[in-house]
Backbone atoms as SQL, in Angstrom:
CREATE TABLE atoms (id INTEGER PRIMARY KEY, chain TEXT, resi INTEGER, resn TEXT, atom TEXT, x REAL, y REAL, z REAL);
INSERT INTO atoms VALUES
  (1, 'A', 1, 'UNK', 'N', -210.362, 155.520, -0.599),
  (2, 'A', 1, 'UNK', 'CA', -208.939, 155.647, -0.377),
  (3, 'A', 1, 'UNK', 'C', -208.688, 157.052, 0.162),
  (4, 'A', 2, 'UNK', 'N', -208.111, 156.847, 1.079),
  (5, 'A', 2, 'UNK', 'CA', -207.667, 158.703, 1.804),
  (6, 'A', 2, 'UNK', 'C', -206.660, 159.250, 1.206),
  (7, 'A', 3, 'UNK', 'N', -206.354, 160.671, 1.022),
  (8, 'A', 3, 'UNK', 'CA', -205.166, 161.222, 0.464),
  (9, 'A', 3, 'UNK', 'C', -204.047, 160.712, 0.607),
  (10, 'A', 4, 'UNK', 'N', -203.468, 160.494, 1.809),
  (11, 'A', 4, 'UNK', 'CA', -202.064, 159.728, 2.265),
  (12, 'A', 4, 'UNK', 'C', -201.824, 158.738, 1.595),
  (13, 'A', 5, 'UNK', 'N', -202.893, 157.302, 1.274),
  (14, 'A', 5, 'UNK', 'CA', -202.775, 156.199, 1.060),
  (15, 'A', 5, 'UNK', 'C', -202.427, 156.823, -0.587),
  (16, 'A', 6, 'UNK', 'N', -203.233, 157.589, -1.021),
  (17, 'A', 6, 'UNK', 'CA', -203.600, 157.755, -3.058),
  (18, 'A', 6, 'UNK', 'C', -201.730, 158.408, -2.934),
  (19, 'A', 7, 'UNK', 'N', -201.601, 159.394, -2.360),
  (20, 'A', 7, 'UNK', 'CA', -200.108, 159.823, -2.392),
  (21, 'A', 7, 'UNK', 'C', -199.234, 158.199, -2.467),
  (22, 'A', 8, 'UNK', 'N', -198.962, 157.574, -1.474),
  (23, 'A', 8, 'UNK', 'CA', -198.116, 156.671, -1.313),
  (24, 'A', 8, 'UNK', 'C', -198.160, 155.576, -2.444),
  (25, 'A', 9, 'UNK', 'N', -199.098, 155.326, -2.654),
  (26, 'A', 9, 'UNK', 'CA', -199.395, 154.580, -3.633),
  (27, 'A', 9, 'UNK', 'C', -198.996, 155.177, -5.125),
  (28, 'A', 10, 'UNK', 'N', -199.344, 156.658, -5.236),
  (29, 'A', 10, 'UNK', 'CA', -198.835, 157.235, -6.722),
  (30, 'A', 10, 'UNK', 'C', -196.957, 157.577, -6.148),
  (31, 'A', 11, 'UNK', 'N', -196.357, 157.811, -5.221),
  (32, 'A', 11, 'UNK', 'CA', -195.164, 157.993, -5.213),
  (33, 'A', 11, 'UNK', 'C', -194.408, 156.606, -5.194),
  (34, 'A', 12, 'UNK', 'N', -195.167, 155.202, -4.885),
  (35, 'A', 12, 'UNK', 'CA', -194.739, 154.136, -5.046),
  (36, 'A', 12, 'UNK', 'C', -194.519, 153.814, -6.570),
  (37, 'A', 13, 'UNK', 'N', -195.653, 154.144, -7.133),
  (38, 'A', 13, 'UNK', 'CA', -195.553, 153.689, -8.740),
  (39, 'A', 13, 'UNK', 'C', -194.679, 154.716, -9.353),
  (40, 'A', 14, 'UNK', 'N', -194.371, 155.867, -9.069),
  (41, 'A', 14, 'UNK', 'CA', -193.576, 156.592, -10.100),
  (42, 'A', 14, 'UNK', 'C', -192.488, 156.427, -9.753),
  (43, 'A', 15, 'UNK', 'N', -191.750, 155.892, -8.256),
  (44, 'A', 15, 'UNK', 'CA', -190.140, 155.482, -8.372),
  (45, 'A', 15, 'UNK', 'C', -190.283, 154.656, -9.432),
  (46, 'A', 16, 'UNK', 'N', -191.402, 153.714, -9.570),
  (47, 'A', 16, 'UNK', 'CA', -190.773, 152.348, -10.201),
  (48, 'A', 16, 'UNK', 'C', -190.971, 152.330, -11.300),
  (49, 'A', 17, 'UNK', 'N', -191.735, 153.430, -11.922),
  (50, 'A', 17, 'UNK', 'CA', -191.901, 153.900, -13.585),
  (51, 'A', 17, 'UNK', 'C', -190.939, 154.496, -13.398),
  (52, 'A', 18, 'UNK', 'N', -189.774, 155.148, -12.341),
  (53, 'A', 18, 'UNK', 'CA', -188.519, 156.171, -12.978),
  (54, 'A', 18, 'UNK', 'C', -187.670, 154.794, -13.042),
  (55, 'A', 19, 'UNK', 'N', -187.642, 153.767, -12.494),
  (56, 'A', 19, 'UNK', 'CA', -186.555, 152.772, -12.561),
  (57, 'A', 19, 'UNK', 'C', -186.287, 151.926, -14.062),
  (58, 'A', 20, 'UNK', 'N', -188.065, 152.005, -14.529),
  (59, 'A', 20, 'UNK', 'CA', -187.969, 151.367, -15.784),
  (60, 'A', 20, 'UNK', 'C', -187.484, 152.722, -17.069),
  (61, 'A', 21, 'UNK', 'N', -188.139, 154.109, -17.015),
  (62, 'A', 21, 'UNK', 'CA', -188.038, 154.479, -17.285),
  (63, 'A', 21, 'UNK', 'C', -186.224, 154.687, -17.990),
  (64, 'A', 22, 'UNK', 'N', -185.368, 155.285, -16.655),
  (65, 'A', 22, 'UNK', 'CA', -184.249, 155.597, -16.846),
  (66, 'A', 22, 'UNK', 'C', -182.753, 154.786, -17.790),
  (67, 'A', 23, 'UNK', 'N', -183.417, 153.343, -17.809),
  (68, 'A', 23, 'UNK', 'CA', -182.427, 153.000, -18.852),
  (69, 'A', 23, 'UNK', 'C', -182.592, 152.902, -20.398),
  (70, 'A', 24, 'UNK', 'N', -184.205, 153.818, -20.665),
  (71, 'A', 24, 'UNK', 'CA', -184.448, 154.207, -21.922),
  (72, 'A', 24, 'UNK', 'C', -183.450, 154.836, -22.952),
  (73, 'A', 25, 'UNK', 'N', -183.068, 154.793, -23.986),
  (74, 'A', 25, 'UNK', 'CA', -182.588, 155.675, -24.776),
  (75, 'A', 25, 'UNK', 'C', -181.028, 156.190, -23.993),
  (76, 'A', 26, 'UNK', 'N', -180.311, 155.044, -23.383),
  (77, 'A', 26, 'UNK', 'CA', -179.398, 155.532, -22.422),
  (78, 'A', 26, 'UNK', 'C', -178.064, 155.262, -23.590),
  (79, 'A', 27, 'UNK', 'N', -177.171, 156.274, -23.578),
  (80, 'A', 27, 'UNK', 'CA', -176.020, 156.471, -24.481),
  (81, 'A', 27, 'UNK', 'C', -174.718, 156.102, -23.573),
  (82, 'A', 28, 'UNK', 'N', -174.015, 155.297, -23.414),
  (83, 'A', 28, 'UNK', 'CA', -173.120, 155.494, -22.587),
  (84, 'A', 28, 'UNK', 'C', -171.642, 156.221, -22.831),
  (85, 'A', 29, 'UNK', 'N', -170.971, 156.511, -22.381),
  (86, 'A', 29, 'UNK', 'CA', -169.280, 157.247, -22.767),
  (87, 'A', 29, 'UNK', 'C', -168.728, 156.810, -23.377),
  (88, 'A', 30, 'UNK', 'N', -168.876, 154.862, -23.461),
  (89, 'A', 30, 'UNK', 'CA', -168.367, 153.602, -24.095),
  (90, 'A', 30, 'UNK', 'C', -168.527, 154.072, -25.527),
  (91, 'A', 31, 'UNK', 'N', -170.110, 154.099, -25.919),
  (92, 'A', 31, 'UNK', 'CA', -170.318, 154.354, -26.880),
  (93, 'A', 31, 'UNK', 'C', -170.348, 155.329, -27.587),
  (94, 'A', 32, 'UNK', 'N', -170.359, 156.778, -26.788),
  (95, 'A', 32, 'UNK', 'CA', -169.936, 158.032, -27.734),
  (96, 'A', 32, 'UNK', 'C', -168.742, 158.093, -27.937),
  (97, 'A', 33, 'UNK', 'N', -167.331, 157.202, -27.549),
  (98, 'A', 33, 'UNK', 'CA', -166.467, 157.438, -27.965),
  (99, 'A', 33, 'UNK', 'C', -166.042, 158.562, -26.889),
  (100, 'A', 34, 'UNK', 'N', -166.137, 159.185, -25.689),
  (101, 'A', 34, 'UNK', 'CA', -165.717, 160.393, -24.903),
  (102, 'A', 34, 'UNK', 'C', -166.089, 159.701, -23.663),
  (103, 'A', 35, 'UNK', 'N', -165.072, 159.406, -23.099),
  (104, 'A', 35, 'UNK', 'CA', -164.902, 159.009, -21.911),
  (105, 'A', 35, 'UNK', 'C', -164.054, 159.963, -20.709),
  (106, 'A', 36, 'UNK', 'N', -164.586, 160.604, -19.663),
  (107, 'A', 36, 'UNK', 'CA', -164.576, 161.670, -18.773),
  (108, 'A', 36, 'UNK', 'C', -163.466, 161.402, -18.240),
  (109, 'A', 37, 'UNK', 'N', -162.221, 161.014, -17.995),
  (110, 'A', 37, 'UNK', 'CA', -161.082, 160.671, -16.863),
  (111, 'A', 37, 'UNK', 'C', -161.954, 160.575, -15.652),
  (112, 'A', 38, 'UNK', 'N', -161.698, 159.389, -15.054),
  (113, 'A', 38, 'UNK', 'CA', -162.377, 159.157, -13.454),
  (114, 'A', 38, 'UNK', 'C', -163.263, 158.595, -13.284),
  (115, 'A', 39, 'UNK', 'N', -163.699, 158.250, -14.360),
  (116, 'A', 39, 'UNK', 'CA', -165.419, 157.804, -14.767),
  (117, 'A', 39, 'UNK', 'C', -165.897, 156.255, -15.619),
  (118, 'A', 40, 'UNK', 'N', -166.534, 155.330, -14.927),
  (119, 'A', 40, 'UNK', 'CA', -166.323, 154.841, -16.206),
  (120, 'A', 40, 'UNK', 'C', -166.744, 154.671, -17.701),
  (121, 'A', 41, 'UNK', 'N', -166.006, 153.481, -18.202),
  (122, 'A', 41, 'UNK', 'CA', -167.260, 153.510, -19.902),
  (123, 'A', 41, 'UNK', 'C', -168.460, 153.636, -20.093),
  (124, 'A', 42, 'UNK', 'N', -169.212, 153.047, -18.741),
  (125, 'A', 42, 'UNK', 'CA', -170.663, 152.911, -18.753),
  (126, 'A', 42, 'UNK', 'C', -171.959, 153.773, -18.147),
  (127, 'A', 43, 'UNK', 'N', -170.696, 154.960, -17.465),
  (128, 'A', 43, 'UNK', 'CA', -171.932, 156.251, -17.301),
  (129, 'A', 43, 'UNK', 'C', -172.184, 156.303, -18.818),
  (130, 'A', 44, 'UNK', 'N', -173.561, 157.293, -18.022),
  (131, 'A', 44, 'UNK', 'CA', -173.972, 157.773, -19.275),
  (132, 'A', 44, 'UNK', 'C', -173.459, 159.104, -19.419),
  (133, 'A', 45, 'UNK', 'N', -173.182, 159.608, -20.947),
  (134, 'A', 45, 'UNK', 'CA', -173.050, 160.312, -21.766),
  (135, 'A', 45, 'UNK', 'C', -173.768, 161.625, -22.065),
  (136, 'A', 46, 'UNK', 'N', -174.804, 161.270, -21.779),
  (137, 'A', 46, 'UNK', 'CA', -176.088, 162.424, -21.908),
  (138, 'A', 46, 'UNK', 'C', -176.995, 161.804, -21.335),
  (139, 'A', 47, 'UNK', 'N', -177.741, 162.425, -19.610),
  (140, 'A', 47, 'UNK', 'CA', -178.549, 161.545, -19.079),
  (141, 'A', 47, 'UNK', 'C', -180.197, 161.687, -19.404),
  (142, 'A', 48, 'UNK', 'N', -180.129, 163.522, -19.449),
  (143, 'A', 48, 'UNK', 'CA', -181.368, 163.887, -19.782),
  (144, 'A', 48, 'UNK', 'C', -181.954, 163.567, -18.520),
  (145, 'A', 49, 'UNK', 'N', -182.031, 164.105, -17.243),
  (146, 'A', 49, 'UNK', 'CA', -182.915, 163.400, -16.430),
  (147, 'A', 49, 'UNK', 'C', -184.363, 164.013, -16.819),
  (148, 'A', 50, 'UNK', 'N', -184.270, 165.534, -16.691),
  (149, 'A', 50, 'UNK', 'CA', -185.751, 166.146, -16.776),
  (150, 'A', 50, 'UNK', 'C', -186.316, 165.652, -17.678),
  (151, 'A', 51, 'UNK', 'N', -186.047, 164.820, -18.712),
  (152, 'A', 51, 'UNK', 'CA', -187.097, 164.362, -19.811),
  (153, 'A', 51, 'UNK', 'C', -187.584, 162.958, -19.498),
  (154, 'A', 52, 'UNK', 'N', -186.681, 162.330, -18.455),
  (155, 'A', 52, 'UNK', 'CA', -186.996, 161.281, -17.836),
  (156, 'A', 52, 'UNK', 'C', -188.041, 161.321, -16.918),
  (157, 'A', 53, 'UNK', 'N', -188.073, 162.292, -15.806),
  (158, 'A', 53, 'UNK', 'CA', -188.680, 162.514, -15.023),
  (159, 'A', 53, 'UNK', 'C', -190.137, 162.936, -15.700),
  (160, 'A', 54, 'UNK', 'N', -190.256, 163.901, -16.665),
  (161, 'A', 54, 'UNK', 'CA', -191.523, 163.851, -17.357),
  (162, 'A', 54, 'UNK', 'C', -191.877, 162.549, -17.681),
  (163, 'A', 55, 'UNK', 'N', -191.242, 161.389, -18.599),
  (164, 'A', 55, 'UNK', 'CA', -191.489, 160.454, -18.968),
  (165, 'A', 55, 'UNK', 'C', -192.290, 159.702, -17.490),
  (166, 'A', 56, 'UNK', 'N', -191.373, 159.556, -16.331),
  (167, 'A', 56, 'UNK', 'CA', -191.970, 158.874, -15.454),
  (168, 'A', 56, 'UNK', 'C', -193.131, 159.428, -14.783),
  (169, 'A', 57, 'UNK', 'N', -193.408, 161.180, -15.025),
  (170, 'A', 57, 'UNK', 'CA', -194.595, 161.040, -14.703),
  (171, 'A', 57, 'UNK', 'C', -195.713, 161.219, -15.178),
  (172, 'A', 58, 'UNK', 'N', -195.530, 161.063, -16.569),
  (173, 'A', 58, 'UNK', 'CA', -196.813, 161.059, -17.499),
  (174, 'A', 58, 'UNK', 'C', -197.141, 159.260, -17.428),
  (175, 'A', 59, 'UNK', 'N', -196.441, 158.719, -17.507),
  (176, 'A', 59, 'UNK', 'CA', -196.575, 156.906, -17.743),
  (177, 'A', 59, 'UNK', 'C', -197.431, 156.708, -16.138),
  (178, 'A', 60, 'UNK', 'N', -196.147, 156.895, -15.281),
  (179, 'A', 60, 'UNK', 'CA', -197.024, 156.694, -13.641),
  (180, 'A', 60, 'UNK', 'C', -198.030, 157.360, -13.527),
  (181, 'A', 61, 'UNK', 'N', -198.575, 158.069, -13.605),
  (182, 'A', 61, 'UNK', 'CA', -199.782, 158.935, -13.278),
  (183, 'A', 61, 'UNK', 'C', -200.412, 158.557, -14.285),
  (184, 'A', 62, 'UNK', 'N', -200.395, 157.754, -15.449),
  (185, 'A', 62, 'UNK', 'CA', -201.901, 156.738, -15.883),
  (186, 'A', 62, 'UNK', 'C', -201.651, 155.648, -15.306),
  (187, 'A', 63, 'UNK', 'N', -200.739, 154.727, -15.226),
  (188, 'A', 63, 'UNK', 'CA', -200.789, 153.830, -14.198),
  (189, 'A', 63, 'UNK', 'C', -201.634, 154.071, -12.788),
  (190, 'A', 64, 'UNK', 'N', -201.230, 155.217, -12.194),
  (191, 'A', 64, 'UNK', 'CA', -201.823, 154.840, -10.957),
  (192, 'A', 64, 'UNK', 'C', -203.390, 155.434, -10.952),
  (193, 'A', 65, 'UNK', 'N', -203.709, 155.928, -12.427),
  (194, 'A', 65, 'UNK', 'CA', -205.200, 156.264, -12.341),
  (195, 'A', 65, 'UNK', 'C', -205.922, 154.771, -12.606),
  (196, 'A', 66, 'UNK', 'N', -205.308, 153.853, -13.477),
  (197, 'A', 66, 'UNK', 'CA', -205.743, 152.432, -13.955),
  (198, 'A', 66, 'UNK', 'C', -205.709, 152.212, -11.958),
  (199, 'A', 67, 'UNK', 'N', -204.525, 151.594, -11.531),
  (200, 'A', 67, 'UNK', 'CA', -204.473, 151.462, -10.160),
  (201, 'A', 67, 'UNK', 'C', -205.346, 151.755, -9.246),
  (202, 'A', 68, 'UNK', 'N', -205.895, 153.245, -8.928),
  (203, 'A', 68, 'UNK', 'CA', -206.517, 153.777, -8.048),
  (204, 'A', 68, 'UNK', 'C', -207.773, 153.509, -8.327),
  (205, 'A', 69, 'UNK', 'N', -208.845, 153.598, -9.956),
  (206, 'A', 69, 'UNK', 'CA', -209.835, 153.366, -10.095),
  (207, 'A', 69, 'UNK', 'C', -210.032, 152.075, -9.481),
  (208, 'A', 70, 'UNK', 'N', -209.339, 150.746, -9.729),
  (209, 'A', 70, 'UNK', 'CA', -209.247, 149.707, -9.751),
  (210, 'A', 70, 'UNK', 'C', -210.206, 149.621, -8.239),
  (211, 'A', 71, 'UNK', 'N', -208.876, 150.208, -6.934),
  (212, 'A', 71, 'UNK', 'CA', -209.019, 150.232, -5.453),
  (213, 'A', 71, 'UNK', 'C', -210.649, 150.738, -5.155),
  (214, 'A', 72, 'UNK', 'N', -210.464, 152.331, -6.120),
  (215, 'A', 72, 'UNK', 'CA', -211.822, 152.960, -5.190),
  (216, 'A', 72, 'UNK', 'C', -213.555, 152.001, -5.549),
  (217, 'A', 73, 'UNK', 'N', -213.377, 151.543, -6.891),
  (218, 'A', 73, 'UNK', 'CA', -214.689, 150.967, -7.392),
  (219, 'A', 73, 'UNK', 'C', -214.603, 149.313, -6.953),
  (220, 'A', 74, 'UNK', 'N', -213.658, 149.143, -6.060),
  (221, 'A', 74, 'UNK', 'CA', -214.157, 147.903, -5.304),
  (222, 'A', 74, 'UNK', 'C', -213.980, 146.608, -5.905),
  (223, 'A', 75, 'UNK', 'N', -213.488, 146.449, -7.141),
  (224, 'A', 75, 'UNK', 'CA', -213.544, 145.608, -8.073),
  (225, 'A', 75, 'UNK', 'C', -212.501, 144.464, -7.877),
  (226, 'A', 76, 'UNK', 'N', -211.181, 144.776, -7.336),
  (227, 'A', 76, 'UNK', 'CA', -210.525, 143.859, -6.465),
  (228, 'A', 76, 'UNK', 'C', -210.378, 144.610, -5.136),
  (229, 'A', 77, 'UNK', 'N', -210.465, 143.679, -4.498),
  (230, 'A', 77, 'UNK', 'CA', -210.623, 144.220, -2.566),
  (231, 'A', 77, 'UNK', 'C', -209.153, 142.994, -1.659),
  (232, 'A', 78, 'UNK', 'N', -209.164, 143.123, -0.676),
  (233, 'A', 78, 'UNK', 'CA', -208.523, 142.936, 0.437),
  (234, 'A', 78, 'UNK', 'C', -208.282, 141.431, 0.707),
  (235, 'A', 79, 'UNK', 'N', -209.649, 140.786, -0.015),
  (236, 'A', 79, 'UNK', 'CA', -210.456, 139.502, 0.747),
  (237, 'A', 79, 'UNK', 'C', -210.004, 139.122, -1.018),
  (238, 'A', 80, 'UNK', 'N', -209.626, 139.592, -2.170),
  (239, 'A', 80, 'UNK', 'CA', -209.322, 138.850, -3.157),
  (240, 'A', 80, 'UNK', 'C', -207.759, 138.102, -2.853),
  (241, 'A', 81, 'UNK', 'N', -207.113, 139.255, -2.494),
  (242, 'A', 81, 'UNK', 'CA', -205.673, 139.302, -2.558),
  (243, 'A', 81, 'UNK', 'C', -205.092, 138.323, -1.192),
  (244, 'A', 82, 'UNK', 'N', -205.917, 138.035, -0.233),
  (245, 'A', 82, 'UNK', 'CA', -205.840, 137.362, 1.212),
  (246, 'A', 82, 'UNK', 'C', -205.834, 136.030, 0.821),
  (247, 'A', 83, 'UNK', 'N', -204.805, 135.316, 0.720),
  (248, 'A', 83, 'UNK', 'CA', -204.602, 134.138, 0.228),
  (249, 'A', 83, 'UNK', 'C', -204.136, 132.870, 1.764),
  (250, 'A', 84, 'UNK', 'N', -204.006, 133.499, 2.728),
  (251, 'A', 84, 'UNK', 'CA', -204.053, 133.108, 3.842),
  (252, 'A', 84, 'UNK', 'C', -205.162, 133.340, 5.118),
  (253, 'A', 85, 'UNK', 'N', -206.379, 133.888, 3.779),
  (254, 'A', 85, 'UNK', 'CA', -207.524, 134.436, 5.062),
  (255, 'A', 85, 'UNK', 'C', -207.299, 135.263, 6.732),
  (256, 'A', 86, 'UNK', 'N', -205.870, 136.374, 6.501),
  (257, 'A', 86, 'UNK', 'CA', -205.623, 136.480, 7.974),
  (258, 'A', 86, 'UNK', 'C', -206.440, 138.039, 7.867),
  (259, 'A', 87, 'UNK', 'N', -207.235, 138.246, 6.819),
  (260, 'A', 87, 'UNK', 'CA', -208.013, 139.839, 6.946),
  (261, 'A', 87, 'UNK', 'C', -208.707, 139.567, 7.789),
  (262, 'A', 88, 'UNK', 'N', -209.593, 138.392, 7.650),
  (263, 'A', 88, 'UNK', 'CA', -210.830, 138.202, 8.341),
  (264, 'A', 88, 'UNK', 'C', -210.755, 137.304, 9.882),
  (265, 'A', 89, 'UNK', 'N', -210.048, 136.954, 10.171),
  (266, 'A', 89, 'UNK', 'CA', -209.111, 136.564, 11.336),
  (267, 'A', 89, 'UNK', 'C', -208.760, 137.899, 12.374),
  (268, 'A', 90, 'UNK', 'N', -208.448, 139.142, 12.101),
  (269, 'A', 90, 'UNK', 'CA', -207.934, 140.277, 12.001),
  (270, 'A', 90, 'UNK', 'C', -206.600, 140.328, 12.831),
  (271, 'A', 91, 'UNK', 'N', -205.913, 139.196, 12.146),
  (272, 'A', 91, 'UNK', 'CA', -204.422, 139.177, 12.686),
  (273, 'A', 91, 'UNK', 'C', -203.608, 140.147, 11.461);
């Protein structure tokens, strides 16, 4: 796997560990009882992103080491996932 691809692939998985991540432990305005004028019930209250953002990248970055080992040691390949045989076709 070349640098570019290992990048894209680890910046793919950590949006989507921040997507699961971010509605963790989420407090909304509704529920603290303090609701901002302008805003509604269901922002959140206290978002905490930076602890989120750690969260998403301690979780993603073992994910994409499970992930990447997976790719580099060959163990599923191209020709598993080709369910229409068009790898070897080279359409």
């Amino acid at each position: 796997m070349n640098p570019v691809s290992a990048f894209v692939l680890y910046a793919f998985i950590w949006f989507l560990t921040l997507l699961v991540v971010l509605p963790l432990r989420l407090k909304t305005q509704g529920e603290a009882g303090a609701v901002v004028a302008g805003t509604p019930e269901s922002a959140p209250a206290n978002l905490n992103i930076g602890r989120k953002f750690l969260m998403a990248t301690i979780f993603g970055s073992i994910v994409w080491v499970v992930v990447a080992g997976i790719i580099v040691s060959g163990w599923i390949t191209i020709e598993d996932v080709d369910v229409f045989h068009r790898w070897m076709m080279g359409v």
